[in-house]
N, C-alpha and C positions, 0 to 999 in steps of 0.2 A: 777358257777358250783362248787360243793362240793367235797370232796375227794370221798365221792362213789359213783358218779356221773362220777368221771373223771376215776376209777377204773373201773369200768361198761364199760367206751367208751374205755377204751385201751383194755380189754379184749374180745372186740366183735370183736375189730382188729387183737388183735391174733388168734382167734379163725378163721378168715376168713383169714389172711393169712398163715397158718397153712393146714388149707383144703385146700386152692391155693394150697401148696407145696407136697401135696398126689400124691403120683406115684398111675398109674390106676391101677398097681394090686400091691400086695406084700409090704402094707404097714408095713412099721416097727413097731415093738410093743411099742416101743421109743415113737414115733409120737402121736398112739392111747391114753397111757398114759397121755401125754401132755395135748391133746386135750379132755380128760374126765377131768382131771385135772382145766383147764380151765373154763369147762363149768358147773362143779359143783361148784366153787367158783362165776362163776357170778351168778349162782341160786341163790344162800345163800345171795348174796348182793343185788337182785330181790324182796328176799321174803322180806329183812330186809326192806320193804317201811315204 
C-alpha cells in the first residue's frame, strides 16, 4: 500500500468516526469544518488516480 493509499484509508476513518461523534442536533461548526475538510482532501486524492 502506498502513501495515498494509506492517506485515503486513514481519512475514511476520520471521516466515519467523526460522524460517529455528531451530537443529533446542534452540531458544532468546529465538527462540520473538520469534516468538509476531510472529505475534500480525500476527493483530490480520489481524483489524483
Amino acid at each position: 500500500m502506498n502513501e495515498r493509499e494509506k492517506r485515503i484509508q486513514e481519512l475514511e476513518e476520520q471521516i466515519t468516526d467523526l460522524k460517529k461523534r455528531f451530537p443529533a442536533h446542534s452540531i458544532k461548526p468546529e465538527m462540520v469544518n473538520q469534516l468538509e475538510e476531510f472529505e475534500d482532501e480525500l476527493e483530490r486524492l480520489k481524483d489524483n488516480n
